[in-house]
C-alpha positions as CSV (number, residue, x, y, z in Angstrom):
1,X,0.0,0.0,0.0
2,X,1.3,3.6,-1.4
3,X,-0.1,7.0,0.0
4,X,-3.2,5.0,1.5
5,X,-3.9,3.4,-2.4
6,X,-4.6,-0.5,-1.9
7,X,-3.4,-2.7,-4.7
8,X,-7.2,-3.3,-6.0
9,X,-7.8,0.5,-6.4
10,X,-4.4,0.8,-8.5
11,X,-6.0,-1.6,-11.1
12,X,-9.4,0.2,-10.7
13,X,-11.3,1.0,-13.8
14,X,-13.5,4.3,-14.7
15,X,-15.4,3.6,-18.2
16,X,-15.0,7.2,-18.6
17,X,-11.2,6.7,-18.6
18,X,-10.9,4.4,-21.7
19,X,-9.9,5.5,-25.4
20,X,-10.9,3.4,-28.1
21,X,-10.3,3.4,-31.9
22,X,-12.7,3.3,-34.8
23,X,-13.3,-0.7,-35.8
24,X,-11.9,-1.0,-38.8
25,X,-13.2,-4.3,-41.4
26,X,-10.3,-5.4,-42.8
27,X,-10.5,-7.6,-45.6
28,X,-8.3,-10.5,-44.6
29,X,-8.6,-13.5,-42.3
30,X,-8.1,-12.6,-38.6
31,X,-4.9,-15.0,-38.4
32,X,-2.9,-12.6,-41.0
33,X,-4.1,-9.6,-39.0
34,X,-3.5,-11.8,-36.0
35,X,0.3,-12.5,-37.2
36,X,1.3,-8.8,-38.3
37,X,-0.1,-7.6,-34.6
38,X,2.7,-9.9,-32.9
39,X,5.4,-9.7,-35.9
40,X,6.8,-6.3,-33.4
41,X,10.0,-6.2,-35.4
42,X,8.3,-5.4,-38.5
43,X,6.0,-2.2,-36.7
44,X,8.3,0.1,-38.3
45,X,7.0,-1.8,-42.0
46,X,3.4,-0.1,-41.4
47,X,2.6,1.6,-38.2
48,X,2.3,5.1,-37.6
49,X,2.1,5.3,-34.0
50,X,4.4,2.7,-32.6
51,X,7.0,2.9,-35.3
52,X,9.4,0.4,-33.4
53,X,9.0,-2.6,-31.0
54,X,10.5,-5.2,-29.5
55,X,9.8,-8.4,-27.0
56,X,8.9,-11.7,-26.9
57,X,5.3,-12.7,-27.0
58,X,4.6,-13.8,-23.9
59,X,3.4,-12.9,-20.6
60,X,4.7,-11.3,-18.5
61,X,7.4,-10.6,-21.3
62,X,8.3,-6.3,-21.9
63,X,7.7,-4.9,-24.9
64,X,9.9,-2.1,-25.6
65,X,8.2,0.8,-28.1
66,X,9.0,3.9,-29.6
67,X,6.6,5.8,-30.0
68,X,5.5,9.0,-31.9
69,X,4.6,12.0,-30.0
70,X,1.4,13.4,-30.7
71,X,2.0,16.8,-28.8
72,X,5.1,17.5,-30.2
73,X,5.4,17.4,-33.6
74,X,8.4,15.3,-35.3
75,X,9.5,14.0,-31.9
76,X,9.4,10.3,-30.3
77,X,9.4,8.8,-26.9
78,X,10.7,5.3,-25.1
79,X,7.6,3.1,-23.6
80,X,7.9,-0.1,-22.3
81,X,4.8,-2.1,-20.6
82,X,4.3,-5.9,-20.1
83,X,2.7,-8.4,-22.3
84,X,-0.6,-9.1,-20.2
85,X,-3.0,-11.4,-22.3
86,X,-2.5,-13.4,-24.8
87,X,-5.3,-15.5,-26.9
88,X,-4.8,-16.2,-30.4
89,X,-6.4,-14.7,-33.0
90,X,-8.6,-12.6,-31.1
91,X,-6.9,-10.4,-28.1
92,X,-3.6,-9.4,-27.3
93,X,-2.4,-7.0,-24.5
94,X,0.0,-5.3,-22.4
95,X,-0.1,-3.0,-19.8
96,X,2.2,-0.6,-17.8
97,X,2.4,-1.0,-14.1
98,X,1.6,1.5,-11.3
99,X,5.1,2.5,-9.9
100,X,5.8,4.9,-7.4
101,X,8.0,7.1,-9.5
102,X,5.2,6.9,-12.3
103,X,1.4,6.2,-10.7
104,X,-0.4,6.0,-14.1
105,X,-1.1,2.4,-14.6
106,X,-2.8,1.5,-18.1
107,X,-3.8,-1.4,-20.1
108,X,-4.0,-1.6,-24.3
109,X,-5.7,-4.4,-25.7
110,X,-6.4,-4.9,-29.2
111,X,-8.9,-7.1,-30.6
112,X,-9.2,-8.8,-33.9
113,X,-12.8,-10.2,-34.7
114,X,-13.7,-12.6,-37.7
115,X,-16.5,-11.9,-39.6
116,X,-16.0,-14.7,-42.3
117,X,-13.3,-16.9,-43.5
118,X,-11.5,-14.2,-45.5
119,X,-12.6,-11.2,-43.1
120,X,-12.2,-9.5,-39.8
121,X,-12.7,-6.4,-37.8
122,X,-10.1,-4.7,-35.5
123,X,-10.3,-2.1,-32.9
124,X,-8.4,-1.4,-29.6
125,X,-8.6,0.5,-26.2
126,X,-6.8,1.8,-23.6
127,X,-7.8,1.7,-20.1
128,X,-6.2,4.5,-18.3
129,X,-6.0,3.1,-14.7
130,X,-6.3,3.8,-11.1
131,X,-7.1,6.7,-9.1
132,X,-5.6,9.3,-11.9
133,X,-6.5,7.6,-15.0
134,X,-9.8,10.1,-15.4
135,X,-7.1,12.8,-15.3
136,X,-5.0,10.6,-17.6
137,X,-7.9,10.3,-19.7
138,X,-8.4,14.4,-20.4
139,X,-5.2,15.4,-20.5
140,X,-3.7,12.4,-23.1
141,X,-7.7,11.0,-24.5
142,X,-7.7,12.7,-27.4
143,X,-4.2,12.1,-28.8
144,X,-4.3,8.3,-28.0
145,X,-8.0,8.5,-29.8
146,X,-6.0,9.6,-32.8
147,X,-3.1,7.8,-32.6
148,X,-5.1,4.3,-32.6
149,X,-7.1,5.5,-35.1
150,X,-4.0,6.4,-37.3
151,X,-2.8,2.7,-36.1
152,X,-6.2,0.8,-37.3
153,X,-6.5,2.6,-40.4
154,X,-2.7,1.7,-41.0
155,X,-3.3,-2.2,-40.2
156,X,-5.9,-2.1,-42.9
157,X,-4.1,-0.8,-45.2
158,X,-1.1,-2.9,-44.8
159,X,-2.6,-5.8,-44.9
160,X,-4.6,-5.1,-47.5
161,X,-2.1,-4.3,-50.3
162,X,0.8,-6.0,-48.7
């Protein structure tokens, strides 16, 4: 327990504190969207947000990201979270941890949906965690809204005409 915050209210969740994309229908089978979600070395090949990454899919395992600023135009910052869930084709997430120097928890997941054998849908969301993720949420909402929008439309696209 940190400043009187129990372990349970750290993982808390606010539906008013979650982002999510537009659903894009992509037309592939959710597998090849499935396989270019966890190829992380190749992020740089097609996505606009998280244009490197690196770990091993599993969890528990980090995943180190660079990722592009949406505040500051031209500029990039270091994330790393923890793969979290894992189930094949459908969900994968990871998730950075509350930590004293940096109380912000949050969670990403990204779904992948099949809607036939050659089609799928896609969206994701970030849960900003916690006690502060509602402040989380209006202070960095609206450029993670875009941002995973830009990403979504970018899968699409990729896989698409790749």
């Amino acid at each position: 327990m940190t400043d009187g915050i129990n372990e349970q209210e750290k993982r808390a969740i606010d539906p008013n504190a979650i982002v999510r994309s537009i659903t894009v229908q992509i037309g592939a089978p959710a597998q090849v969207v499935w396989d270019v979600l966890i190829d992380f070395d190749r992020y740089s090949e097609w996505n606009p947000f998280c244009v490197e990454a690196s770990g091993v899919l599993e969890v528990g395992e980090p995943l180190s990201m660079k990722l592009k600023s949406y505040t500051e135009e031209g500029q990039y910052f270091d994330n790393v979270e923890f793969i979290t869930e894992i189930d094949e084709p459908r969900l994968v997430s990871w998730s950075a941890p509350w930590v004293d120097e940096w109380p912000y928890p949050a969670r990403r997941d990204q779904f992948v949906i099949s809607t036939g054998p050659v089609s799928c849908e896609y969206y994701s969301t970030d849960a900003f965690l916690g006690p502060h993720g509602i402040h989380v949420m209006r202070f960095a909402g609206p450029w993670v809204k875009r941002a995973f929008d830009d990403t979504a439309r970018a899968l699409k696209d990729y896989v698409e005409n790749k």
